[in-house]
C-alpha positions as CSV (number, residue, x, y, z in Angstrom):
1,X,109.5,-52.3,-80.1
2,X,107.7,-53.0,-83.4
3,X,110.3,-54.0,-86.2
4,X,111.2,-51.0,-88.0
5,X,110.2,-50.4,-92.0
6,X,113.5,-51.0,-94.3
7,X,112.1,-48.1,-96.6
8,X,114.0,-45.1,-96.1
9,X,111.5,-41.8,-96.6
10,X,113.4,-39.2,-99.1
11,X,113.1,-35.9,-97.6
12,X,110.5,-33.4,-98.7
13,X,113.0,-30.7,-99.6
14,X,116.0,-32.9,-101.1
15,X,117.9,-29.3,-101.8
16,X,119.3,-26.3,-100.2
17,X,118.0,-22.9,-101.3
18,X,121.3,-22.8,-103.4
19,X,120.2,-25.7,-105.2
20,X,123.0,-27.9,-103.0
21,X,121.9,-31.9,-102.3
22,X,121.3,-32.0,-98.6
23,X,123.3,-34.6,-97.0
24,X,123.3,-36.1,-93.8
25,X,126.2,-37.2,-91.2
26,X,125.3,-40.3,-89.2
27,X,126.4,-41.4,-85.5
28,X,125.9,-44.9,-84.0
29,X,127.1,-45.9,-80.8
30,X,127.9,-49.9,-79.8
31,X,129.5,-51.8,-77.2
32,X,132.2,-54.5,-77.0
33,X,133.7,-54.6,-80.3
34,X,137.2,-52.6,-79.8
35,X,137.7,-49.3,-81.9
36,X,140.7,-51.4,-83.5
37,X,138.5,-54.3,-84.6
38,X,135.7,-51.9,-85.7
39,X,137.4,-50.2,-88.1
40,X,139.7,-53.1,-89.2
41,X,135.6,-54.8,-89.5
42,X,134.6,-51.8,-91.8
43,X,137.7,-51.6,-93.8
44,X,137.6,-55.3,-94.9
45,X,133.5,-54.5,-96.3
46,X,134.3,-51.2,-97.6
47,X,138.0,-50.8,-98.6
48,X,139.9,-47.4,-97.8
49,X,142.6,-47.7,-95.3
50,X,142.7,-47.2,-91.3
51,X,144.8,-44.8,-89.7
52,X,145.0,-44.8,-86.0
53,X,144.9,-41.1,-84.1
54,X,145.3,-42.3,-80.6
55,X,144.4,-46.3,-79.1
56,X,141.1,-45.3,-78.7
57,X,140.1,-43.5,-81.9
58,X,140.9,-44.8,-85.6
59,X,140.0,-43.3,-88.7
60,X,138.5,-45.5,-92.3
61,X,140.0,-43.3,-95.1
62,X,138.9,-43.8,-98.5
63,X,136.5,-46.0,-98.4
64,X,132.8,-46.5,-100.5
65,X,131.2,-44.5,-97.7
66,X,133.9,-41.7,-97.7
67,X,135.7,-41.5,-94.3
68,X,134.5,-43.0,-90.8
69,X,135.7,-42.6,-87.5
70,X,135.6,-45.1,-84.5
71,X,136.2,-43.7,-81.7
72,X,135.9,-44.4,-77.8
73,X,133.3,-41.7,-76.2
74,X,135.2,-39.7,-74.1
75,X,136.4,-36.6,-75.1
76,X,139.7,-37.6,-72.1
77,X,141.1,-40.2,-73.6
78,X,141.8,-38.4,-77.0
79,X,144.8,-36.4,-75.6
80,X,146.0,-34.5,-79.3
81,X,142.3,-33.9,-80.2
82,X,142.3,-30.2,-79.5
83,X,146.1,-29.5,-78.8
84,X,148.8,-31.5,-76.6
85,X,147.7,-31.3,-72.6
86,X,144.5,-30.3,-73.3
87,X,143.0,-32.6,-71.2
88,X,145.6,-35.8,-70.0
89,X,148.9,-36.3,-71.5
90,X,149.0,-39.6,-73.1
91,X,150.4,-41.8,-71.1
92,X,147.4,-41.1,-68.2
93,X,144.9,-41.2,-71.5
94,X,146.0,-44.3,-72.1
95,X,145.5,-45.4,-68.9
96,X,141.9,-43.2,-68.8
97,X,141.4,-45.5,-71.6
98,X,141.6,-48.7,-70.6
99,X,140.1,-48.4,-67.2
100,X,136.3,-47.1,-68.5
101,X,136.4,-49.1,-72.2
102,X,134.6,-52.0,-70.4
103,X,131.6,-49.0,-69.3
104,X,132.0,-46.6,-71.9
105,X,130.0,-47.0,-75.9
106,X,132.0,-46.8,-78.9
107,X,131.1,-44.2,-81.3
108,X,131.2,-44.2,-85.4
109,X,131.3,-41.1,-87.2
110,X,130.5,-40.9,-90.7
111,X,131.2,-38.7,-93.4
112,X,128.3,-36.5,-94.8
113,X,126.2,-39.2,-97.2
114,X,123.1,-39.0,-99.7
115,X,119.9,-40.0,-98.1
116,X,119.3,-42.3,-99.9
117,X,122.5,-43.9,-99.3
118,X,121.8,-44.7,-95.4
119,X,120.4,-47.7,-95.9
120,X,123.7,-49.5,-96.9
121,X,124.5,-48.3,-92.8
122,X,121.9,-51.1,-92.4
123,X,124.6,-53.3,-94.2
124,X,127.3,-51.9,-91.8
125,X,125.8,-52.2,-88.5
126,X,125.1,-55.8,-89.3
127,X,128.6,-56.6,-90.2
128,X,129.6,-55.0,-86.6
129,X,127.5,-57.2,-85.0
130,X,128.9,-60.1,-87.0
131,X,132.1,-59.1,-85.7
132,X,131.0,-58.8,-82.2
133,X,129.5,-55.8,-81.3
134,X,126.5,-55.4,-79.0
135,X,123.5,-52.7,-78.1
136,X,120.1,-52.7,-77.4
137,X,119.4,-48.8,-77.1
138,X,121.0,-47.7,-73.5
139,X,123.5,-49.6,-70.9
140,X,123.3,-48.7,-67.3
141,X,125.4,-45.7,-67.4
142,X,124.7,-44.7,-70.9
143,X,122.2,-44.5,-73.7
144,X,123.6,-45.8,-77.2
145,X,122.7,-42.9,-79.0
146,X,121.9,-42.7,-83.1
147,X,122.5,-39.2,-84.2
148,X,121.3,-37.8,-87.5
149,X,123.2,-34.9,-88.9
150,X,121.2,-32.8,-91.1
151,X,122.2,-30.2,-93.7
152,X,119.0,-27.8,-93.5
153,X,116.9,-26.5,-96.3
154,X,118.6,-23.0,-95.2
155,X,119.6,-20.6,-92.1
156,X,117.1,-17.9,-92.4
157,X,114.9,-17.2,-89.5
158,X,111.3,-18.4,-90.9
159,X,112.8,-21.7,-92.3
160,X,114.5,-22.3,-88.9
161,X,111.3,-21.4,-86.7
162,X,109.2,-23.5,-88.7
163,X,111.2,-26.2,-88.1
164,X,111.5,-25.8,-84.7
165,X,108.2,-25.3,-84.5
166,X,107.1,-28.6,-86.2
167,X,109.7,-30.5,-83.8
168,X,107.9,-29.1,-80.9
169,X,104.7,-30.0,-81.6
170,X,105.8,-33.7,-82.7
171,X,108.6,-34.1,-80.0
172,X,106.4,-35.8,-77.1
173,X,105.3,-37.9,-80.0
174,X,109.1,-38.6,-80.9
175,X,110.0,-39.4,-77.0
176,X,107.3,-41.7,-76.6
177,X,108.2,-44.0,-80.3
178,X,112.1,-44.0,-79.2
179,X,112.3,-43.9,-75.2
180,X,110.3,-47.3,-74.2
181,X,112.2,-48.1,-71.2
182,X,112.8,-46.9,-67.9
183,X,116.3,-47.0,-68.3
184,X,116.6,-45.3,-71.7
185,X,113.8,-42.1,-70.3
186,X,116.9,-41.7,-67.6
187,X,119.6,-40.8,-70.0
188,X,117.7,-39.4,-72.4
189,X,118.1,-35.6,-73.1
190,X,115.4,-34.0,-71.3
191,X,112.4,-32.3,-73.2
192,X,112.6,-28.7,-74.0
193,X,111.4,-26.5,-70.9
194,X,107.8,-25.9,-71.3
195,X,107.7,-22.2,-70.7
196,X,110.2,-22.2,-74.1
197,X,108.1,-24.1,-75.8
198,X,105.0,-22.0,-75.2
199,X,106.7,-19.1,-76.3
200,X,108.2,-20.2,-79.7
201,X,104.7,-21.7,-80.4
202,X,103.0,-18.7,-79.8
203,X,101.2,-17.5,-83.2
204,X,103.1,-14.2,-82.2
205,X,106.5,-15.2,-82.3
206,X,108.3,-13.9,-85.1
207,X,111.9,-13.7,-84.2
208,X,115.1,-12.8,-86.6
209,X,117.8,-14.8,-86.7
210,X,119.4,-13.4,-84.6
211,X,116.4,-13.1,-81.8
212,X,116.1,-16.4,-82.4
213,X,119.4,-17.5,-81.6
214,X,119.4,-15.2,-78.1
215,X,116.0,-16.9,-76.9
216,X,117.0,-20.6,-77.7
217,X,120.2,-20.6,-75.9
218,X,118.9,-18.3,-72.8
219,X,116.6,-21.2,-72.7
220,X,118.8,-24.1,-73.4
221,X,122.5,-23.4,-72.8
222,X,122.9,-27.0,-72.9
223,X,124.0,-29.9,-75.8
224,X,121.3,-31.9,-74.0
225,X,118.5,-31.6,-76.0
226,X,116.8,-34.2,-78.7
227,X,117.0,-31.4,-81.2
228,X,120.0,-30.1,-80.2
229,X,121.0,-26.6,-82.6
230,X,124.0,-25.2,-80.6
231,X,126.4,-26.7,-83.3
232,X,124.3,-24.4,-85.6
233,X,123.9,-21.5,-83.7
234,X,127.5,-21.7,-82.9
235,X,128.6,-21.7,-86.7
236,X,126.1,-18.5,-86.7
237,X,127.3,-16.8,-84.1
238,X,130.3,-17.9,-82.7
239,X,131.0,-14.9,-80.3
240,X,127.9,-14.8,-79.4
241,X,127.5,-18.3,-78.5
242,X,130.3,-19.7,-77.8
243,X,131.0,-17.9,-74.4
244,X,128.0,-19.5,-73.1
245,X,128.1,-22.9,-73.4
246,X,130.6,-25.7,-72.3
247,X,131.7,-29.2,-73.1
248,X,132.3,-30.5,-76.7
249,X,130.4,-28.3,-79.4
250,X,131.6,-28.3,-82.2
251,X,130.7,-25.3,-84.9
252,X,128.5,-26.9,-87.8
253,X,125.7,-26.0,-90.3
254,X,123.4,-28.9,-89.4
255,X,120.2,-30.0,-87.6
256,X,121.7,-32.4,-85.1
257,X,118.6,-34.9,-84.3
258,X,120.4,-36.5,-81.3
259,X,117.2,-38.4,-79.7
260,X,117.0,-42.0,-81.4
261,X,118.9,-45.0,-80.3
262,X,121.2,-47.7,-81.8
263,X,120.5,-51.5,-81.7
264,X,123.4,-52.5,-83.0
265,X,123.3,-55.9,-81.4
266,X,119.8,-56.4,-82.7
267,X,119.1,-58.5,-85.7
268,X,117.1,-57.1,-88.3
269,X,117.8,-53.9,-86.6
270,X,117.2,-50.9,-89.8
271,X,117.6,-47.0,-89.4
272,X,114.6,-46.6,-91.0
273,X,112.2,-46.1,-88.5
274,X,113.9,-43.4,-86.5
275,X,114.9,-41.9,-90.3
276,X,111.1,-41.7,-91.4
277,X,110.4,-40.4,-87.8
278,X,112.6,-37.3,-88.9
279,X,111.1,-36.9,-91.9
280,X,108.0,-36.3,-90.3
281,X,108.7,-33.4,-89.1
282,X,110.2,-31.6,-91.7
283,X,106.7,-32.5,-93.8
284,X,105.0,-30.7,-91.1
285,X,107.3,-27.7,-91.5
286,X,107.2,-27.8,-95.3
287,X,103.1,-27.7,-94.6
288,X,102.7,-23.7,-93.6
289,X,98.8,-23.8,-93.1
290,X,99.1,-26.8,-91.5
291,X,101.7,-25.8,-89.2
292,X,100.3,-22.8,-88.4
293,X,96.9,-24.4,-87.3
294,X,99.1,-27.1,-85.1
295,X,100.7,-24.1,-83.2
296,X,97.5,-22.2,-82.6
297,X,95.9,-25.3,-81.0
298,X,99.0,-25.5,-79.2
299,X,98.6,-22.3,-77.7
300,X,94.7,-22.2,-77.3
């Protein structure tokens, strides 16, 4: 894997149609440092104050990067996240807990930042691994993902399609850059279905929103994809979408770029590269002749 560039690309559109900065949520999953020692790691470099939810998920309030979570990743062993008994009752959580923390990635959350503010995560993920956490992009029953959270430019159908559209036509590009191991192509999420793809490519596809919501998740009813926009679709349309789908979605307005991987226990290791990777696509999308002659090659 080639070292990655340190220069963060600013996004072609920095503002939403209302003139809002765009901002962007970022999550990094590592191994072996606890949750406890995580935050406690991040609290001494950026202030604020840690509050503990359960023993496997702590919160940074307060700090220079607003707030962070640390968290183990399994929805199980968090039994007050959505309501008492909703999954274990503590004391087996606990338990839960401490039996799969040795197999299971630990997960930091941030709050929504400036773009050009994600380089100082650089900064952060090198004091973890000063402190003793560990990741080279997947372990055997995992990938270690790094997620990008992305306001969008806005929710109207064209803006969205074109987007989508550009990510299509760049994802086997995308795969190939970020998934360059065996292991990592295993827990990967799997490409869009082709058949989708041809369709929403197709110089004829003009959908509405709401069209365009129906077609994506009859076609992907599923969190698992690299450009994954049930959290959008279900902030949309929650009756409509949330029937249909399981596991943990949470409703939000973003773009949730869920294909690169953390290297937390890599020196020298920089968001950058998987960062400028997004922005390519949205230059593509911002390019409407461009675009459009990409998708009719696509479909010739």
């Amino acid at each position: 894997m080639s070292a990655p560039s340190l220069f963060f690309q600013p996004l072609p559109s920095p503002l939403t149609v209302e003139g809002r900065p765009r901002l962007v949520g970022v999550e990094i999953e590592f191994v072996d440092l606890s949750e406890r020692k995580a935050a406690e790691c991040l609290q001494t470099m950026l202030g604020g104050t840690v509050e503990e939810e359960d023993p496997y998920a702590y919160r940074l309030t307060g700090s220079r990067l607003g707030d962070i979570g640390i968290e183990l990743d399994m929805r199980h062993v968090h039994p007050w996240r959505d309501g008492p008994g909703r999954w274990l009752t503590p004391p087996l959580a606990s338990w839960l807990g401490a039996a799969v923390e040795p197999f299971v990635p630990r997960e930091m959350i941030t709050a929504p930042l400036e773009p050009e503010r994600l380089g100082e995560l650089d900064t952060v993920t090198r004091a973890l691994r000063e402190a003793g956490a560990g990741g080279e992009g997947a372990i055997l029953t995992d990938s270690l993902g790094l997620h990008f959270n992305i306001m969008p430019v806005a929710t109207d159908a064209p803006t969205l399609l074109r987007l989508l559209q550009a990510y299509l036509l760049l994802e086997p590009r995308l795969r190939a850059e970020s998934l360059t191991s065996r292991l990592m192509r295993l827990h990967a999420p799997p490409p869009y279905p082709s058949t989708y793809v041809r369709r929403v490519l197709s110089p004829d596809y003009r959908p509405d929103l709401g069209d365009l919501c129906t077609d994506y998740l009859a076609a992907n009813p599923t969190r698992k994809r690299s450009l994954d926009l049930l959290p959008l679709f279900l902030q949309l349309f929650p009756e409509q979408v949330g029937p249909r789908i399981r596991g943990k979605v949470k409703p939000r307005a973003v773009l949730h770029y869920r294909l690169p991987l953390a290297y937390v226990g890599r020196p020298g290791w920089s968001l950058a590269a998987d960062w400028n990777r997004w922005v390519t696509v949205e230059v593509l999308a911002g390019d409407p002749d461009r675009l459009a002659e990409a998708c009719r090659r696509a479909s010739a």
